[in-house]
C-alpha positions as CSV (number, residue, x, y, z in Angstrom):
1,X,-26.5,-9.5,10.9
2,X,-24.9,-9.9,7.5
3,X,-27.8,-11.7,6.1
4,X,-30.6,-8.8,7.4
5,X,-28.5,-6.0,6.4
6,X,-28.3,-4.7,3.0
7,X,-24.9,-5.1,1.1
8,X,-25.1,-1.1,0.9
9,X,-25.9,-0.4,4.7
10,X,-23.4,-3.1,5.7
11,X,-20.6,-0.8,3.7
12,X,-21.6,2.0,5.2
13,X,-21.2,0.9,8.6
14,X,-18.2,-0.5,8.1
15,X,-16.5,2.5,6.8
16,X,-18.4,4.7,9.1
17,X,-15.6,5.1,11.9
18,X,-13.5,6.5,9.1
19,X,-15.9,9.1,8.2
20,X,-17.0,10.1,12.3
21,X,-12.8,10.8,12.2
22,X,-12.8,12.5,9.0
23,X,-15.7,15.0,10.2
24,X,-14.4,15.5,14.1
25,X,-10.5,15.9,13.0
26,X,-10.8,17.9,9.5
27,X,-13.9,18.7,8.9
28,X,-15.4,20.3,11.8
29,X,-12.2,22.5,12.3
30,X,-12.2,23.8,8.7
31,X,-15.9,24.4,9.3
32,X,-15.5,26.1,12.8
33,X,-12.1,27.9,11.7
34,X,-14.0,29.4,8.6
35,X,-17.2,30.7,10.7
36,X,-15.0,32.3,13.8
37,X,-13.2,33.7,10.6
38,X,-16.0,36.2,10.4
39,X,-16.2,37.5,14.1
40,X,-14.3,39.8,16.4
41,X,-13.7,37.1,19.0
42,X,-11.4,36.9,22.2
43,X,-9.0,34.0,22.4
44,X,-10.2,33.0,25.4
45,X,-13.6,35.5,26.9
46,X,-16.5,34.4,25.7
47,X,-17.2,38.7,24.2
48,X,-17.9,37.8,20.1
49,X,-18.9,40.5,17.8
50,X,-19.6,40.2,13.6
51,X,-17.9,41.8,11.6
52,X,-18.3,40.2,8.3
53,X,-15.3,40.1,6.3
54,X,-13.7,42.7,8.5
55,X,-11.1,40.4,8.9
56,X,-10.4,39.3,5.7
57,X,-10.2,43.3,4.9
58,X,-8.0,43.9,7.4
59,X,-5.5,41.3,6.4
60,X,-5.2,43.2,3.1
61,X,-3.8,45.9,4.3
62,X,-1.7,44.5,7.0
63,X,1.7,44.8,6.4
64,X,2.9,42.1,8.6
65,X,0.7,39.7,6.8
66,X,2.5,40.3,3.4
67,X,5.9,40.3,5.1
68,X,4.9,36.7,6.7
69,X,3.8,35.3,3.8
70,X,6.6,36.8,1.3
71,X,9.0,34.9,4.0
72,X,7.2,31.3,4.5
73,X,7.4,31.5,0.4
74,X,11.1,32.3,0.2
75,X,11.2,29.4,3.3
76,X,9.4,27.1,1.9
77,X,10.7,27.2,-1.6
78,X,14.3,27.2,-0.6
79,X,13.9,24.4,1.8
80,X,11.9,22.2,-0.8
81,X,14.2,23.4,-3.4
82,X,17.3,21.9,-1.5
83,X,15.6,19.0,0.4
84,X,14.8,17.7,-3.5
85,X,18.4,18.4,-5.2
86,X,20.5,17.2,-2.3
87,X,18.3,14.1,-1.6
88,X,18.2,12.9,-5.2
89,X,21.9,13.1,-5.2
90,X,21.9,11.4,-1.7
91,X,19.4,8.3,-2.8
92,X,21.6,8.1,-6.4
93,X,24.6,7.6,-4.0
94,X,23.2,5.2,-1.5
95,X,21.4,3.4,-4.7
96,X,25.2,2.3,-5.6
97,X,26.9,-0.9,-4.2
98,X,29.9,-0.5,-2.0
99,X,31.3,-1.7,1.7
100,X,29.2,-0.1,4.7
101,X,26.1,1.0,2.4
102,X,23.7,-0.4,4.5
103,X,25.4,1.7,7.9
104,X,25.4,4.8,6.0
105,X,21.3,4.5,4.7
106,X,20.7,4.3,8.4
107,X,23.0,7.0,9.5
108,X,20.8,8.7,6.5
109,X,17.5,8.4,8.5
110,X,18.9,9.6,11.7
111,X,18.2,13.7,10.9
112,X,14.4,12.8,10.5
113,X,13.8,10.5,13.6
114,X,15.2,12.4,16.2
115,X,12.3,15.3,17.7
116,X,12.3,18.3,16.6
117,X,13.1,20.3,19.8
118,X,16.3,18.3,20.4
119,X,17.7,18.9,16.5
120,X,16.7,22.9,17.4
121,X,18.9,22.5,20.2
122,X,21.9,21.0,19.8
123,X,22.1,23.2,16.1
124,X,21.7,26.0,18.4
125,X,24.7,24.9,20.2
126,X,26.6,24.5,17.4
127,X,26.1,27.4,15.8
128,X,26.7,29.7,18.8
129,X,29.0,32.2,17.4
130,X,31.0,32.0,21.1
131,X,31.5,28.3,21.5
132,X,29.9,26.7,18.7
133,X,31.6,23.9,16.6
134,X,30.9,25.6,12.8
135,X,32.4,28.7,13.8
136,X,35.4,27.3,15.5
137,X,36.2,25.2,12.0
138,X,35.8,28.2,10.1
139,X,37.9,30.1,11.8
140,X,40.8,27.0,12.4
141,X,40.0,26.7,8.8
142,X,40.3,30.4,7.7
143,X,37.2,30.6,5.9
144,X,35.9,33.6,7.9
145,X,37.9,36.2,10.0
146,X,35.4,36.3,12.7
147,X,32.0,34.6,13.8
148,X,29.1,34.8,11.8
149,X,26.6,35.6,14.4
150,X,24.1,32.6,12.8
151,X,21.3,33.2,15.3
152,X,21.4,37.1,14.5
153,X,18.9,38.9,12.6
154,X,21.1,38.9,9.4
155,X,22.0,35.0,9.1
156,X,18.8,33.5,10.9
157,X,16.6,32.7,7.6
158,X,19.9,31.3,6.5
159,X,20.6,29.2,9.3
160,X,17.0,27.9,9.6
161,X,16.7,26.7,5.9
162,X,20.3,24.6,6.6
163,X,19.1,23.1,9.5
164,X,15.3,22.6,8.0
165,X,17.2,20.8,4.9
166,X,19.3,18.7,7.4
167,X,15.8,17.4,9.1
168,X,13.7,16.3,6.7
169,X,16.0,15.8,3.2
170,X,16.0,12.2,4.5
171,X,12.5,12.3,3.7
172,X,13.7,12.8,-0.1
173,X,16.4,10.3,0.2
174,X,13.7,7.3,1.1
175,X,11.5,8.1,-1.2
176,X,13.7,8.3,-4.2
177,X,15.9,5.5,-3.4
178,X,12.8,3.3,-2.9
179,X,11.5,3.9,-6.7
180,X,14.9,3.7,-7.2
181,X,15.1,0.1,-6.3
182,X,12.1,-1.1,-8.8
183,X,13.5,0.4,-11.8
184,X,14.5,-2.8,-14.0
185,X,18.2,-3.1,-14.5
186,X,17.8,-4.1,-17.7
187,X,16.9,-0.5,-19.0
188,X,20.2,0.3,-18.0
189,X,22.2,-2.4,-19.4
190,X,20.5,-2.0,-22.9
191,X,21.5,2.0,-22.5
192,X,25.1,1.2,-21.4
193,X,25.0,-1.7,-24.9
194,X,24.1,1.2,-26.9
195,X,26.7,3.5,-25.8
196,X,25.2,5.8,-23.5
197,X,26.9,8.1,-20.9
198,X,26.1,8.1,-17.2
199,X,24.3,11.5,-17.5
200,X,22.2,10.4,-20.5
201,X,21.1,6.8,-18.9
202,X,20.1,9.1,-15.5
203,X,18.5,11.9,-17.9
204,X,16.5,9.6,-20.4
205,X,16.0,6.5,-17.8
206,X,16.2,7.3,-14.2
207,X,14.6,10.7,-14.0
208,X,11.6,9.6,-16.1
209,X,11.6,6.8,-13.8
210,X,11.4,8.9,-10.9
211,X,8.8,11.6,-12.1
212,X,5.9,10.0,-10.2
213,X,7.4,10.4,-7.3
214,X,9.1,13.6,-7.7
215,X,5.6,14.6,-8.1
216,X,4.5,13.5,-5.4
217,X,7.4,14.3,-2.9
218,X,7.7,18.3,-4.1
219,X,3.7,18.6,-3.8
220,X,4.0,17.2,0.1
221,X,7.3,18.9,1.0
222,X,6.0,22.0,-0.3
223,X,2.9,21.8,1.8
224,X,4.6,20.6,5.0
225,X,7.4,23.5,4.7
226,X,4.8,26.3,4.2
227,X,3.1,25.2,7.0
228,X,5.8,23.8,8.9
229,X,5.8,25.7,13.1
230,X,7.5,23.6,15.5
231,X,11.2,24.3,13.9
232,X,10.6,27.7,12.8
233,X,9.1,28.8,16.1
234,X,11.7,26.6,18.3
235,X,14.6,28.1,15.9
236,X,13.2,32.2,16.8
237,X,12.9,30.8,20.7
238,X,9.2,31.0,20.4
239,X,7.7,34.2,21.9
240,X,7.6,35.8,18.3
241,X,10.0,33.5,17.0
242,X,11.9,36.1,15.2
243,X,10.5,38.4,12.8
244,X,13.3,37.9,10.8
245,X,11.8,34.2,10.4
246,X,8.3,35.4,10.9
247,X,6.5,32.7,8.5
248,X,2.5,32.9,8.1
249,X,1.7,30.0,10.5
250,X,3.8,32.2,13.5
251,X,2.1,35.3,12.6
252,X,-1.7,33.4,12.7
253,X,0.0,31.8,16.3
254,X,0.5,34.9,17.4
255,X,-2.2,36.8,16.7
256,X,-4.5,33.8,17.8
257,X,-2.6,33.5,20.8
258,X,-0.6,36.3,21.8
259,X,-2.8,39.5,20.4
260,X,-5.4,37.0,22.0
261,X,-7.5,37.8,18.7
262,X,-9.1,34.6,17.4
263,X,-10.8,36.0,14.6
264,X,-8.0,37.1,13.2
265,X,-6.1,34.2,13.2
266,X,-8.8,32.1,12.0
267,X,-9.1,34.2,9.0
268,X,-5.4,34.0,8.8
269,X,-6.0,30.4,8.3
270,X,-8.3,30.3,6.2
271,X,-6.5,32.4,4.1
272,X,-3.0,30.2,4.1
273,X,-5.6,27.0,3.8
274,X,-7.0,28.9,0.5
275,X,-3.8,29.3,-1.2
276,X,-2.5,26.1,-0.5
277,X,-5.6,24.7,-2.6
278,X,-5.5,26.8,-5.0
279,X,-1.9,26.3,-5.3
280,X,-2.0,22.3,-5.2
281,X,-4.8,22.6,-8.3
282,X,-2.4,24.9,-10.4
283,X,0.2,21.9,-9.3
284,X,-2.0,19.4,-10.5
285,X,-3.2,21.2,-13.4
286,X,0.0,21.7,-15.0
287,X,1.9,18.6,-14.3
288,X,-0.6,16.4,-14.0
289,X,-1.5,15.9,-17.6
290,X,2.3,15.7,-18.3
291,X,2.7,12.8,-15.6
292,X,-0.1,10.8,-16.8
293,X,1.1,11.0,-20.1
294,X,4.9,9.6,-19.3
């Protein structure tokens, strides 16, 4: 067969299981979400109407729209924010030699192995302002005077963005102490022979070092909290999931699904899919250049 076939056709067919996945599993759904975008559609009855960019209009003046987006930003950006500061610091820790470091890297990793619906619930339990364990050291420590009611409407962003750091900083921590691990230690000897402080060798050594994959991690931990639903929605207890915590991926669930508008919520998408590529190319366009150059 190799010797009939073209060099060319025998590539294509090689790669073409890759490309039937591709089309069935991203592009098709982009496709389909974009054209239901511009219909008046049921969930679930087959009724259809067109309304053009009827949607789209109607999202601009929706109130709840601008209220879920304002909070997946704040959401997203604090959670990424956090995820990045504390697991540099972690993976600069764990990078060091002492007794038990190879214990505590695992311990590390366990945050982002266990599922999601079991970290939801046992931080539920423990910050349950009538028997959970955070308020009872507060209170044995006299930090607070009573419980902070952390699953109430003034503390729940609060509480999700802790428990949303505690899942997926381990993410951070890998990648960092990875790269970590191939930086030649000779850099750091020749910085230490020539008199430089700890801060300068990690300012002038390490963190150049680890720019390309600071890059990379704060571009996909950006994306994945913006979009993130399975801890936001199982943190609100689903059904609305809060509207304290009301992100933009909950509001398109919910209109999709419980306002049994499809439309709607396609166009929601579609929007949300929009600003994450327009907001990866302003990512790309202004660090970009400065990576390739370092």
């Amino acid at each position: 067969m190799r010797r009939r076939l073209p060099g060319a056709v025998l590539g294509v067919l090689w790669i073409l299981p890759a490309l039937v996945l591709i089309v069935g599993l991203i592009l098709y759904p982009v496709a389909y979400a974009i054209w239901l975008s511009f219909f008046d559609k049921h969930s679930f009855f087959p009724a259809e109407r067109w309304v053009g960019l009827g949607n789209y209009a109607r999202i601009a003046g929706d109130a709840e729209f601008w209220d879920s987006l304002w909070k997946g930003v704040v959401y997203a950006a604090a959670t990424t924010g956090l995820q990045l500061v504390l697991g540099v610091a972690a993976a600069l820790v764990l990078h060091q030699a002492f007794r038990g470091r190879t214990a505590i890297r695992a311990l590390v990793l366990f945050p982002y192995m266990i599922p999601t619906i079991v970290a939801v619930i046992v931080w539920r339990w423990l910050l349950n302002e009538t028997y959970g364990v955070v308020d009872d050291l507060l209170l044995r420590f006299r930090l607070v005077r009573e419980p902070i009611v952390w699953l109430g409407v003034d503390h729940m962003m609060t509480s999700l963005i802790a428990v949303s750091v505690w899942q997926f900083t381990p993410f951070v921590v890998v990648s960092v102490l990875a790269r970590l691990q191939t930086i030649p230690l000779e850099l750091y000897e020749a910085a230490r022979v020539d008199g430089a402080s700890a801060w300068a060798r990690f300012r002038h050594i390490t963190l150049p070092q680890l720019r390309a994959v600071l890059f990379v991690v704060v571009l996909l931990r950006s994306i994945w909290m913006f979009t993130k639903f399975d801890t936001v929605w199982l943190w609100g207890e689903g059904a609305g999931a809060g509207r304290e915590i009301r992100t933009l991926p909950i509001y398109a669930y919910m209109r999709t699904f419980t306002y049994y508008q499809a439309g709607f919520g396609a166009a929601l998408a579609v929007i949300m899919f929009l600003m994450l590529m327009a907001a990866t190319l302003v990512y790309f366009r202004l660090f970009w250049g400065e990576e390739e150059a370092a």
